[in-house]
C-alpha atoms as one frame of an Amber mdcrd trajectory, in Angstrom:
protein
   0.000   0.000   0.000   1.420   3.595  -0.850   2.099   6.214   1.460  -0.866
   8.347   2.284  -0.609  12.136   3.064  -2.911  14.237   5.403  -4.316  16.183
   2.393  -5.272  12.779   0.062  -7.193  11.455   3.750  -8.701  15.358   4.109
 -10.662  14.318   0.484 -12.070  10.910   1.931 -15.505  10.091   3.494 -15.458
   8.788   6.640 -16.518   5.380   5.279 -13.474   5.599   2.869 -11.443   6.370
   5.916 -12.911   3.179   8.301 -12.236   1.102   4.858  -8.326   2.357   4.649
  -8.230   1.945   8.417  -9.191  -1.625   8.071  -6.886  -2.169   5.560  -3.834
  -0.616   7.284  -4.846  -2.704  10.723  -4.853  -6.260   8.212  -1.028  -5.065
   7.209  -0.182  -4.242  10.277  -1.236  -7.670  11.907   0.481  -9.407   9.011
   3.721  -7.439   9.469   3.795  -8.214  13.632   3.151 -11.816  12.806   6.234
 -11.517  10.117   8.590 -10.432  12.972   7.370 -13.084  15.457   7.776 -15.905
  13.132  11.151 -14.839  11.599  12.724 -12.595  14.037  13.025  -9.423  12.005
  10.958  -7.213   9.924  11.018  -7.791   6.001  11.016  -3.674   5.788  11.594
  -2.226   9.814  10.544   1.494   8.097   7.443  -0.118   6.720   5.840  -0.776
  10.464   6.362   2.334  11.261   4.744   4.100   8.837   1.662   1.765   8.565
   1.238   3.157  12.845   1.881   6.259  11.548  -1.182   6.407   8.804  -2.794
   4.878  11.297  -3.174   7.512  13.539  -3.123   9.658  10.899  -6.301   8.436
   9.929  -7.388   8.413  12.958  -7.063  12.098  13.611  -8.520  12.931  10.661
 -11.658  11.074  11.129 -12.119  12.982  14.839 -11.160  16.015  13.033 -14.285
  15.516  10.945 -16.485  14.485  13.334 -15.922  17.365  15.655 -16.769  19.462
  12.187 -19.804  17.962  11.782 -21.069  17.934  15.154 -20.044  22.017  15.757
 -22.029  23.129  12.260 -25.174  21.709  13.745
């Protein structure tokens, strides 16, 4: 999965975002059962920035919710 910025997550729907988030938890499983099987990450960068668009993600979705819930 590519990188994902904070402005190409800004241009999601929240469903779009709870799909990618998901997604990014499936990887992230698969990469932590990588290490405990082997010993040592395929790609040690890659773990890191799968947590990081994680919480990316998850910022933006409280971001939007906080949005929607002040313009009513």
């Amino acid at each position: 999965m590519a990188i994902l910025r904070a402005n190409e997550l800004r241009e999601m729907s929240i469903d779009e975002l709870k799909e990618k988030l998901v997604e990014l938890k499936r990887e992230l499983l698969k990469e932590r059962v990588s290490i405990a099987t082997s010993g040592s990450p395929t790609n040690p960068g890659r773990l890191r920035e799968i947590k990081r668009t994680i919480a990316r993600i998850l910022t933006i979705m409280n971001e939007k919710k906080r949005m929607a819930s002040q313009q009513q």
